[in-house]
Steps between C-alpha positions, in 0.01 A plus 500: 500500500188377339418168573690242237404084428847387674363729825244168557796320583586695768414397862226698666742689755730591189538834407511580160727761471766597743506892674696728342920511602551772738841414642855398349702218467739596747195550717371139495830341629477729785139396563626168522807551687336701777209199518730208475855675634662090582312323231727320259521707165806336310629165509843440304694270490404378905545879596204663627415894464229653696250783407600702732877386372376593149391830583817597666702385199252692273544836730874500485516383103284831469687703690834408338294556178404873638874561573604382168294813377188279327195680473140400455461443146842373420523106366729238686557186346546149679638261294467201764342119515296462816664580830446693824693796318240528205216540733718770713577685190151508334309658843803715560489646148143551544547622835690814332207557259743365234351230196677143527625445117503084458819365336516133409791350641535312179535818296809550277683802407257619218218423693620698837595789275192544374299528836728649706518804223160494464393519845788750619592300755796617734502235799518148442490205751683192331607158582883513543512235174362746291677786644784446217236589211359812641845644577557457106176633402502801765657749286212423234203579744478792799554255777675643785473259788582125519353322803630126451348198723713212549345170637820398612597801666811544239622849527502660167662832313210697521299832623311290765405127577200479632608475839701796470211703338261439827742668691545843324202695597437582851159278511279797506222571210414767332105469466376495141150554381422208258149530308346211385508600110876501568766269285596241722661246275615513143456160370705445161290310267643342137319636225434428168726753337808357689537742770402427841193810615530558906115444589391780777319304820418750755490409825097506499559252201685260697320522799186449370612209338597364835155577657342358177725183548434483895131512451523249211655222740371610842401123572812389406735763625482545887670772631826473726426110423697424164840450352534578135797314332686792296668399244315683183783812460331808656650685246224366260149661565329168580787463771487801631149528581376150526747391771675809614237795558213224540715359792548776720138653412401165674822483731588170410843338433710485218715247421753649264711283247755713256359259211348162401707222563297198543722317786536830703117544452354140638751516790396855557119377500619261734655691747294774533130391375347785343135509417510696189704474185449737252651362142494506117419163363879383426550499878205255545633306195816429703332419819245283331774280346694451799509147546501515922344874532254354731832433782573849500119607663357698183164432654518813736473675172118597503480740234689601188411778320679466141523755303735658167404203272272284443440240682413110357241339598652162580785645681210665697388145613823331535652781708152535709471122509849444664507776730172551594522875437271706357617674155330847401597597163463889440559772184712838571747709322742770656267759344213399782761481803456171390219282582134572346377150477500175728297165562340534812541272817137583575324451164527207209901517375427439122884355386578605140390884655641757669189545726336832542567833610608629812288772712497838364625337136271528248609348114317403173598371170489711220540469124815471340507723228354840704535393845182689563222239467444246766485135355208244623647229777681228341644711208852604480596847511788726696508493848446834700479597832449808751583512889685653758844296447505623103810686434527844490685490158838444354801685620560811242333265213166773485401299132556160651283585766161643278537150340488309831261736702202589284177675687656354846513135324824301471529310165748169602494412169431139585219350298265286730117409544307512827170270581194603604634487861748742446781276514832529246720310279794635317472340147869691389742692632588863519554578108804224450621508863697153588446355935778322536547411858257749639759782291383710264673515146433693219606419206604814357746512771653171378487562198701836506737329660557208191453774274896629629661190368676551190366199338141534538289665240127368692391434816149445676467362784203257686398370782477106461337269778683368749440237781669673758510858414180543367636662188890503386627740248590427167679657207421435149815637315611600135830532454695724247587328195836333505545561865485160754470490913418302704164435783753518762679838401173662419366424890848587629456849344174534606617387867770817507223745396137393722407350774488144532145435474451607195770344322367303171510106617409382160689693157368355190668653156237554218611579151147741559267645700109500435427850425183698346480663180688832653763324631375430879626191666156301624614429841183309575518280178867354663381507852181265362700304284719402783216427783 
């Protein structure tokens, strides 16, 4: 890569780019397994796995996988929070040359439809509470196989729990020959028309992303020498790479939690000290106003890297300030596996940015209106960016693709401006994407949804500041004349048909929307009115 102005930030031993991907995903926890066979891999809930532990579990999920009949190619869907079985099920499926499909635990019917149709899935691994849902859906979608994990070790009417599952092949492997251009994960993203697009990462996408992100922190991640608290769901892209695939790349520990829970988290920091904590901003927001975090020993926290929202500059200090960690606030999207951008450890950290690229990632900012002209430092234009860990494109979406990859470019569609040093700031989001909680919501999806009620004749919906979740999502409603209801009936629909994040917090009932002279609501006009 020619030499770019962030580059002069670099240390003088730093490479800047990373070699090309060779090997497989599958590949790299073997690596690590065979160098660090009793070095702690998983910690949950006080019970320790292994690598060598993990690797067996991974060789017999395969195998049971193999006997099942699944093929290289074929998708397999975990629909799990972070546990010991995730990890198992995501190396196995790999294992087997088959692409991990990510399912949101917090999905609802509509939503599950959707992607399990979409991706063709046939296998599923599910938490036994959910279990109930994708029995009722089944018939809807060509899903043959139900593997349900229970936490409890309940015993359920199913094909397989987990346990169950290990057992059925005979522990033997057939070898598959994975390429690195081959789909590794499909990655559903929400899009602005309302359905959900499965991004393509290949396992050279994600892999290089995990180099790119070693490299990036080499000072500040030692291998064999760290534990990473866990608790971002693997089964979002920051997750998955940042503290799963990073971690055993490094072989370091992770501390797995099933979810954020602010209790469970200090005494978990407590108890077992990690030295990382990777985290979206409402996480530190919690932390930070603890009124006796300091008893439960946050300071053995030494770096957070905090990513899927931005991040505020005085939380920045008052987290940084009270546990004497260091907080390095990056950029990424599922379309570049995810991470692209990050404020280095070893360079100035300019808060209010989102740093500068990682090795092998090059990006500009173009104009608006063609995308083709580069703007001068300072102005504000699109964001776009080329590298290894760019997506191979969306799953069966061939139009949606062209848009997004143009002459080996991704557009993010996120309007920022870099400085002369090559450092970023997002100035708005992804077209009218809402952050709430580190979770993306799209509108459109929302306001689909609304749109069902039989009382509603408008909807748009916002994103609105909030102190704790970043952004919260509100609905600005019409209603059809003569017709009355109610805040708390229009969430309460909206809570039987999404997921819970991106239920409207705030309905406010307009007699009218702004709109333009054909008709178009101006989305901005509320959103600016409001803020």
């Amino acid at each position: 890569m020619t030499t770019k102005s962030w580059h002069v930030h670099y240390p003088e031993s730093f490479d800047t780019d990373i070699p090309a991907i060779d090997f497989s995903i599958p590949h790299m926890l073997q690596q690590t397994a065979s160098g660090y066979p009793e070095h702690p891999c998983i910690s949950f809930y006080q019970k320790r796995m292994t690598y060598r532990e993990l690797q067996d579990a991974v060789t017999m999920f395969s195998s049971s996988l193999q006997h099942i009949g699944t093929k290289k190619g074929d998708r397999v869907a975990i629909m799990l929070p972070n546990c010991p079985q995730y990890v198992i099920s995501y190396y196995g499926i790999l294992t087997t040359g088959g692409i991990v499909t990510q399912v949101n635990p917090m999905s609802v019917e509509r939503e599950l439809i959707h992607l399990l149709k979409d991706s063709g899935v046939e296998t599923i691994i599910v938490l036994d509470r959910f279990y109930p849902m994708i029995q009722s859906i089944q018939k809807e979608t060509k899903v043959k196989t139900i593997i349900v994990v229970s936490f409890l070790g309940e015993d359920h009417e199913t094909d397989y729990t987990f346990d169950e599952f290990l057992k059925l092949g005979d522990g033997g492997v057939t070898s598959i020959k994975i390429e690195p251009e081959d789909v590794a994960v499909l990655q559903y993203t929400g899009g602005t028309t309302g359905v959900s697009k499965g991004v393509m990462l290949t396992h050279s996408n994600i892999l290089s992303n995990v180099m790119q992100s070693q490299r990036f922190f080499k000072e500040s991640i030692q291998t064999g020498e760290e534990r990473s608290l866990s608790v971002i769901p693997f089964f979002h892209v920051f997750g998955m790479n940042s503290c799963m695939n990073l971690s055993i790349y490094t072989a370091n520990e992770m501390i797995l939690l099933p979810r954020f829970e602010l209790s469970e988290v200090l005494s978990t920091i407590k108890r077992e000290k990690p030295t990382l904590f990777p985290g979206v901003p409402t996480m530190y927001v919690a932390i930070t106003n603890h009124p006796s975090a300091e008893e439960y020993g946050i300071h053995s926290i030494k770096l957070c890297n905090s990513g899927s929202a931005p991040m505020p500059v005085e939380l920045l200090n008052q987290f940084e300030k009270k546990t004497g960690a260091k907080i390095l606030e990056g950029y990424g999207l599922s379309e570049a596996s995810p991470t692209t951008h990050c404020n280095p450890a070893f360079a100035e950290r300019k808060p209010g940015t989102v740093g500068i690229g990682l090795p092998s990632t090059d990006y500009k900012v173009v104009d608006i209106a063609t995308g083709m002209k580069e703007v001068p430092p300072g102005d504000i234009g699109e964001l776009i960016i080329k590298g290894p860990q760019v997506m191979k494109g969306y799953w069966n979406l061939p139009e949606e693709t062209a848009n997004a990859l143009r002459d080996g470019w991704l557009y993010t569609g996120d309007i920022a401006r870099m400085d002369d040093e090559g450092y970023v700031s997002i100035v708005d989001r992804k077209k009218d994407m809402i952050i709430a909680s580190g979770y993306n919501v799209y509108p459109r999806e929302v306001e689909e949804v609304i749109y069902e009620h039989p009382s509603v004749q408008e909807a748009v919906v916002i994103g609105v500041p909030d102190s704790y979740r970043g952004e919260t999502v509100k609905a600005v409603i019409v209603l059809k004349a003569g017709e009355k209801v109610s805040e708390q009936e229009l969430m309460g629909f909206c809570q039987e048909n999404m997921s819970s994040f991106k239920v409207p917090r705030i309905i406010e009932f307009r007699d009218e929307l702004p709109k333009t002279s054909v008709g178009k609501i101006l989305r901005r006009a509320l959103r600016e009115n409001v803020i």
